[in-house]
C-alpha positions as CSV (number, residue, x, y, z in Angstrom):
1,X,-4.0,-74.5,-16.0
2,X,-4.0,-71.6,-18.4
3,X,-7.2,-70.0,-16.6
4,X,-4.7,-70.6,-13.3
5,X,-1.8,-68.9,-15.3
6,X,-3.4,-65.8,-16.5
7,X,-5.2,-65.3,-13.1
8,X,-1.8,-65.3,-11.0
9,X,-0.8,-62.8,-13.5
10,X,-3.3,-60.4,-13.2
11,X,-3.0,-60.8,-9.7
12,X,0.5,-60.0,-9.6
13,X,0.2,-57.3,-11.7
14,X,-2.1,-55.3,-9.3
15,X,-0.2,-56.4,-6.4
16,X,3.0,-54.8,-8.2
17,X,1.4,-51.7,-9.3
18,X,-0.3,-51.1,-6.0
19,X,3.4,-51.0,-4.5
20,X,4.4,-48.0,-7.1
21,X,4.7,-44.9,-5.4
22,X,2.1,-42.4,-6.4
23,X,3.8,-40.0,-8.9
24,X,4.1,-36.3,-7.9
25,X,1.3,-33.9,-8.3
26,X,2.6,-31.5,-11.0
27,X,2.0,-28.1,-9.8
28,X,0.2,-25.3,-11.6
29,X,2.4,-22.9,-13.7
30,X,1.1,-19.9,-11.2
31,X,1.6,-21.4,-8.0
32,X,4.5,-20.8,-5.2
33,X,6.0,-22.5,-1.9
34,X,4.5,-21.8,0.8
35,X,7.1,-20.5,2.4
36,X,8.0,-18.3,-0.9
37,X,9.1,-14.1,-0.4
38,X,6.0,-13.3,-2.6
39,X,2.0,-14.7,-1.6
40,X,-1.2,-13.0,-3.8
41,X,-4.7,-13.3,-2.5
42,X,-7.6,-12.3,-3.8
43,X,-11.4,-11.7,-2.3
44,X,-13.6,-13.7,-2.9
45,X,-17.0,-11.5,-3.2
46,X,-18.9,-13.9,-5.6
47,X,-20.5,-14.6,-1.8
48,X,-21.1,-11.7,0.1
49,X,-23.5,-13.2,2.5
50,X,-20.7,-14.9,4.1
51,X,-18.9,-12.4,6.3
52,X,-15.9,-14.2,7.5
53,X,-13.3,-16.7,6.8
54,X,-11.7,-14.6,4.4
55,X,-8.5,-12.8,3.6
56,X,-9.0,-10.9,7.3
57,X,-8.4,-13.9,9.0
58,X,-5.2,-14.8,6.7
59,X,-4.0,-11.1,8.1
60,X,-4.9,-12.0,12.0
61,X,-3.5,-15.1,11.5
62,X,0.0,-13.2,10.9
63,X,-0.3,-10.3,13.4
64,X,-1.0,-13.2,15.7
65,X,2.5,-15.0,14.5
66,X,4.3,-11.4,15.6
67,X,6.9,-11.1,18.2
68,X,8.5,-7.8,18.0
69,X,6.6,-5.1,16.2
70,X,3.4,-4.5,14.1
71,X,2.9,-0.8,12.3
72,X,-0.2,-0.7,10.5
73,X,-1.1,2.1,8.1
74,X,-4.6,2.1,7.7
75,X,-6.9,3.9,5.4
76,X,-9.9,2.9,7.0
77,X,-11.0,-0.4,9.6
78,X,-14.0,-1.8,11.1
79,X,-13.3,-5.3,11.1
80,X,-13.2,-6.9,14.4
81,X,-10.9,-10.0,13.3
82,X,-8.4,-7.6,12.7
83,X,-8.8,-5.5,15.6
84,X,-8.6,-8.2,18.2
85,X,-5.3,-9.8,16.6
86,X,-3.6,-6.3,17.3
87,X,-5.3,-6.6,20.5
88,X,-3.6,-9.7,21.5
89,X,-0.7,-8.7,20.0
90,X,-0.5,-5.4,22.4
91,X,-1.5,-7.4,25.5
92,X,1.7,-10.4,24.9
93,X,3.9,-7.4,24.6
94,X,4.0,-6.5,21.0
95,X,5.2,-3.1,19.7
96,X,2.0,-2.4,18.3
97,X,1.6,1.4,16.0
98,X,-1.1,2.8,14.2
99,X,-1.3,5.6,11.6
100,X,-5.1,6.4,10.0
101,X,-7.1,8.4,7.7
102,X,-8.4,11.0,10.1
103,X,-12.0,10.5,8.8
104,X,-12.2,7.4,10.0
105,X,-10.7,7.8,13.7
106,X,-13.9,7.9,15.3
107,X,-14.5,4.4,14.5
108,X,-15.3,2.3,17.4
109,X,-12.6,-0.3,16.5
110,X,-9.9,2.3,16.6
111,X,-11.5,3.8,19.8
112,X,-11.3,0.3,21.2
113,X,-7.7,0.2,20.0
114,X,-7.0,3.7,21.6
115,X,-8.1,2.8,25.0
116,X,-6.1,-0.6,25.4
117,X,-3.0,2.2,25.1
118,X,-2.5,1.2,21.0
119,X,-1.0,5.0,19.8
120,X,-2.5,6.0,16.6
121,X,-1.9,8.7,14.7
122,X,-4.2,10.6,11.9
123,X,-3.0,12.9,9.4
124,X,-5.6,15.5,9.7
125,X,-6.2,16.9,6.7
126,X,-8.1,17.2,3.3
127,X,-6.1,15.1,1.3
128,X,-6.1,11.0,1.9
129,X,-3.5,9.1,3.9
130,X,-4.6,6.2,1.6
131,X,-2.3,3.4,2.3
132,X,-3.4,0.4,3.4
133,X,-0.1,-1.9,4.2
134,X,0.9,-3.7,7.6
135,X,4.9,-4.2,8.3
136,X,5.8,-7.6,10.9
137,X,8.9,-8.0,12.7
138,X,10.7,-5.7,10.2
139,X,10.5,-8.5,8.1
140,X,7.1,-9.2,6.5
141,X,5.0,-6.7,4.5
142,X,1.1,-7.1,3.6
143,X,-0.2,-4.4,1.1
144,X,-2.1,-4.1,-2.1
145,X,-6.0,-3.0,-2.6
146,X,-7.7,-4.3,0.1
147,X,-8.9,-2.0,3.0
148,X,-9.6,-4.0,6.4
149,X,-13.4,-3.4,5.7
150,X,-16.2,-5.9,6.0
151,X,-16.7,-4.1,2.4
152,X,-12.7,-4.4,1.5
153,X,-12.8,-8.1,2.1
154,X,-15.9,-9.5,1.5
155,X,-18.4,-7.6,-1.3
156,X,-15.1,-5.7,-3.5
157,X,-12.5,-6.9,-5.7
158,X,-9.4,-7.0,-3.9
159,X,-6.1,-7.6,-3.9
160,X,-3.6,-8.7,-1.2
161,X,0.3,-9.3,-1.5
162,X,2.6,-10.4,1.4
163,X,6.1,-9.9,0.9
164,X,9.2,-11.2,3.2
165,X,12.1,-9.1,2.8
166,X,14.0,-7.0,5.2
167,X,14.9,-4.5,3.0
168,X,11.1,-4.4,1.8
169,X,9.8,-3.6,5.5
170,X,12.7,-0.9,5.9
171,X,11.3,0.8,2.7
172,X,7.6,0.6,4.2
173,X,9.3,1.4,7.6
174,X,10.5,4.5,6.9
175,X,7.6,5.9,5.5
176,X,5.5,4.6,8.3
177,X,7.8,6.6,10.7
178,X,7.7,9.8,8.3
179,X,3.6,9.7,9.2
180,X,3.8,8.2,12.6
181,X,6.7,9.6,14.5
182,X,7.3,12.9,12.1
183,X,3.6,13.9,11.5
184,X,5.0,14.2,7.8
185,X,2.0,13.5,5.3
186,X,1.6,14.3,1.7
187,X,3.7,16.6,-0.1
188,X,5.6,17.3,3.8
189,X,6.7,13.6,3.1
190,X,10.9,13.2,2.1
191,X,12.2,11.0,-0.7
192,X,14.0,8.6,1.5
193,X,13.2,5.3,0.6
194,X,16.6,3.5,1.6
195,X,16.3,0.6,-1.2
196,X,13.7,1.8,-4.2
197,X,15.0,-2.1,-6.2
198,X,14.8,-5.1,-3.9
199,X,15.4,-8.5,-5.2
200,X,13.2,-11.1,-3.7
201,X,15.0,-14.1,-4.5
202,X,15.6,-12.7,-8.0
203,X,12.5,-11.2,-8.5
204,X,12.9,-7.5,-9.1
205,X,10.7,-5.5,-7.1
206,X,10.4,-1.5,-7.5
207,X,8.9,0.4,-4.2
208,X,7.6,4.1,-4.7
209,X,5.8,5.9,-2.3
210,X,3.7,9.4,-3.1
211,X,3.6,12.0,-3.7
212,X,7.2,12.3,-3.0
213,X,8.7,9.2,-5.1
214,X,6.4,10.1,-8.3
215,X,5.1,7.0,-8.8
216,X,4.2,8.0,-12.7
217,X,7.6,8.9,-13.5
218,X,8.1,5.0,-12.9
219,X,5.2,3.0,-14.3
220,X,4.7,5.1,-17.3
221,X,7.8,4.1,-18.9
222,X,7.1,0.4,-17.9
223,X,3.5,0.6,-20.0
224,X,5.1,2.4,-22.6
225,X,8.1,-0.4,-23.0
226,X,4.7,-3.0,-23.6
227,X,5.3,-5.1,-27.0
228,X,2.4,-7.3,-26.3
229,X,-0.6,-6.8,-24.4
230,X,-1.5,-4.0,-21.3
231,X,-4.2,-5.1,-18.8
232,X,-5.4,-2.8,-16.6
233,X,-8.0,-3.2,-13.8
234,X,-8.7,0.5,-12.3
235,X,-11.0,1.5,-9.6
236,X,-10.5,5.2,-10.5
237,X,-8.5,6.3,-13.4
238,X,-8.8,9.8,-14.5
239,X,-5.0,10.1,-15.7
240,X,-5.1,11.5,-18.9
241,X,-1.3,11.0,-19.9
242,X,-1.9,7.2,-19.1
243,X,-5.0,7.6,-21.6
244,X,-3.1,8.6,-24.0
245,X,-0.2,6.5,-23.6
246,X,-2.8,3.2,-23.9
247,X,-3.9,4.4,-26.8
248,X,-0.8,4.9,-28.7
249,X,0.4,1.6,-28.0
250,X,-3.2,-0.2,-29.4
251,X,-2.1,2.0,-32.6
252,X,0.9,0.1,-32.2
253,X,-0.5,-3.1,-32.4
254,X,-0.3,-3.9,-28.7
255,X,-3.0,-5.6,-26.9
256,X,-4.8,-3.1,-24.4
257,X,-7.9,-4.4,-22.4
258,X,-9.3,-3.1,-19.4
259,X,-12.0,-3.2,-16.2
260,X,-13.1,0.4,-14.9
261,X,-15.3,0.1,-11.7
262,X,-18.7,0.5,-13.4
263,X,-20.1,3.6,-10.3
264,X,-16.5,5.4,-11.0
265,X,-16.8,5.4,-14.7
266,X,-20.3,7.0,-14.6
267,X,-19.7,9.5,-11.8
268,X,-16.0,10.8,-11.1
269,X,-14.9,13.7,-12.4
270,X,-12.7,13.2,-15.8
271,X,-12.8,9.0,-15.5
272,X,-11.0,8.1,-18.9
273,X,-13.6,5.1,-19.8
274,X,-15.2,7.2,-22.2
275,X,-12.1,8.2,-24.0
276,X,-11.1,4.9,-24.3
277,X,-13.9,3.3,-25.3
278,X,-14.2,5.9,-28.4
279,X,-10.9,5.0,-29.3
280,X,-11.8,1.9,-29.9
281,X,-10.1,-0.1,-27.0
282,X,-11.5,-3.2,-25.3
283,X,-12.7,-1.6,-22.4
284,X,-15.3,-2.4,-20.1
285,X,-17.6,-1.9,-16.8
286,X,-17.4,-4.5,-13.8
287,X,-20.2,-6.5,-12.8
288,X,-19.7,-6.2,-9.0
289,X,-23.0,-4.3,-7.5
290,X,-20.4,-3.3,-4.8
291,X,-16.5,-2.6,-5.9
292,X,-13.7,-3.4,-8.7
293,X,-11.4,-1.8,-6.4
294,X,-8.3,-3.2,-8.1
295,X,-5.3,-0.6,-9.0
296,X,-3.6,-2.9,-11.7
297,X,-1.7,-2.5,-15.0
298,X,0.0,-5.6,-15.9
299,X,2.5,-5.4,-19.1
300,X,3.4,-8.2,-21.2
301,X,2.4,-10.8,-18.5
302,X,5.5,-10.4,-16.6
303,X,5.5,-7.2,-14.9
304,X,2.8,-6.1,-12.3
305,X,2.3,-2.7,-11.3
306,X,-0.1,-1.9,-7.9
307,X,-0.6,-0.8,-4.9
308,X,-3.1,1.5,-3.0
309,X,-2.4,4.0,-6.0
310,X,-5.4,5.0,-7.9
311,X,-4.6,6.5,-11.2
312,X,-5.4,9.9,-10.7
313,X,-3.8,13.7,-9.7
314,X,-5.0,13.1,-5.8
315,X,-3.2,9.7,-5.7
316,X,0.1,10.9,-7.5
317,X,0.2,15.0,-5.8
318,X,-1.7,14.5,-2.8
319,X,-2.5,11.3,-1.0
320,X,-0.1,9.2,0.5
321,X,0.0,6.0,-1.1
322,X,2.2,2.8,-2.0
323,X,3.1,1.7,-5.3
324,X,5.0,-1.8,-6.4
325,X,6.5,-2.6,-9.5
326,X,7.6,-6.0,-9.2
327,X,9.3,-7.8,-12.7
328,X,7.5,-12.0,-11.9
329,X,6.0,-13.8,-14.7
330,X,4.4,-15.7,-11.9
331,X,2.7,-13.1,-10.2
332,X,1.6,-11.6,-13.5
333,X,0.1,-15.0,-14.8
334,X,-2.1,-14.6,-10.5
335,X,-3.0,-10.9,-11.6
336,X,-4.4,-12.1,-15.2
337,X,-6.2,-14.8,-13.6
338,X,-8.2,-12.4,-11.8
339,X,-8.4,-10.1,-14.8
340,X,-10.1,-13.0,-16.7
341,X,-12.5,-13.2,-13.8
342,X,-13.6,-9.9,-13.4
343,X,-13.5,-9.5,-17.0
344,X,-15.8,-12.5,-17.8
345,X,-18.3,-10.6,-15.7
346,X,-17.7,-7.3,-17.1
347,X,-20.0,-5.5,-19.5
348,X,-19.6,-2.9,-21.9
């Protein structure tokens, strides 16, 4: 009877906590909603035999979701994901607007673009139009690192933010029209950003453009507020008054560590990797045989600065180029988990 007994306990007890519901997954500190105003991605180049399913898709996947307008500013393209999404978005009666890097006009995915009737414009000249950012219904912004190159998205380190603000795509829509509609590049470009400090549900977020906002008259006062730590992933970096500045602060007691892409340090003219490495700062060369081709400084973990913005004269005199400043623990905490990635496989 007391075998019985403990039998229709056990019993019961399963039965009971089968009937419990399943307690909520606890989400990780660095995650977001899908549906929230700010979305990081990064590549994913540990396997570059594997040319699709990545962060092109994600991008198609939104010009496909567009019902008004797409303006694209981009640096360079020969990705055929991307170029059939504007396609289709032209032929269901999308605005659809293009502005390029002249160099790279004779592409045959912009020549396929040009004949459905897509108007693009170049901005014919030495210096870069280096931007690489796509606006959606005036409403949703895509920029960061990443060109829309088999390269950009599938052998280099990337980045890739979308942002869903209004007053964010005005900001990127006027300077799109400046290049598009005024043939203003460069230097020729106004100040005329209608909203430099946008809140994305709280988050600040700082928007310069170059050459004409002086992007380095922003985030050089942002490193130099750093109590704690700087990280810093730089493709090219050749800016000697941000040298300096990192170095004063490790004097300071502040935690500076950095990734240069390994071909830039070696090669481009006045690259800072050597100045900070004989100052004694933890600085190091990626391991990617292809790219690091990051633009990142994050301070304190809570403050992300990057962009298309390289950290040298062309990008901050010349080029035209996007910058973001944005004031989110939470993106921060994404951007250092991809420092501690590409760091891990860094090398002196």
């Amino acid at each position: 009877m007391k075998r019985l007994w403990l039998v229709l306990l056990l019993f019961g007890g399963l039965v009971y906590a089968g009937c419990q519901p399943t307690p909520p997954a606890v989400p990780s500190p660095t995650s977001r909603p899908a549906s929230a105003p700010i979305a990081i991605f990064f590549t994913q180049p540990t396997t570059p035999t594997r040319l699709h399913g990545g962060l092109d898709e994600t991008v198609a996947a939104a010009i496909d979701n567009a019902r008004l307008t797409v303006d694209a500013a981009l640096y360079d393209l020969d990705l055929w994901s991307i170029r059939d999404a504007l396609l289709r978005a032209a032929r269901r009666g999308v605005q659809v607007r293009i502005v390029a890097e002249s160099d790279h006009l004779a592409r045959a995915e912009f020549q396929a673009l040009r004949r459905a009737g897509i108007p693009i414009v170049g901005d014919h000249r030495q210096a870069l139009m280096h931007d690489k950012f796509i606006i959606i219904d005036h409403y949703e912004v895509w920029t960061g690192s990443m060109n829309y190159t088999l390269n950009g998205v599938y052998r280099n380190d990337n980045d890739l933010v979308r942002l869903r603000s209004s007053r964010l795509a005005a900001d990127y829509t006027a300077e799109f029209n400046e290049m598009f509609a005024d043939h203003r590049f460069g230097a020729a470009s106004p100040a005329n950003t209608p909203y430099p400090h946008v809140s994305l549900d709280g988050t600040l977020v700082e928007v310069y453009f170059s050459p004409e906002d002086h992007p380095r008259n922003h985030y050089l006062p942002v490193v130099s507020q750093a109590r704690q730590s700087i990280v810093f992933m730089a493709f090219n970096f050749t800016d000697d008054d941000l040298a300096r500045l990192l170095i004063a602060k490790a004097h300071q007691g502040v935690k500076v560590q950095g990734v240069f892409d390994a071909r830039q340090a070696a090669t481009s003219r006045g690259n800072d990797y050597e100045t900070l490495r004989r100052a004694g700062l933890d600085v190091r060369r990626d391991g990617n045989p292809y790219a690091m081709h990051h633009k990142v400084i994050i301070v304190d973990g809570k403050t992300v600065i990057f962009g298309s913005y390289n950290f040298t004269r062309s990008a901050e005199t010349r080029n035209d180029e996007n910058l973001l400043i944005v004031h989110d623990p939470l993106l921060a905490a994404r951007f250092m988990e991809e420092f501690q990635r590409v760091y891990a496989m860094s090398k002196p």
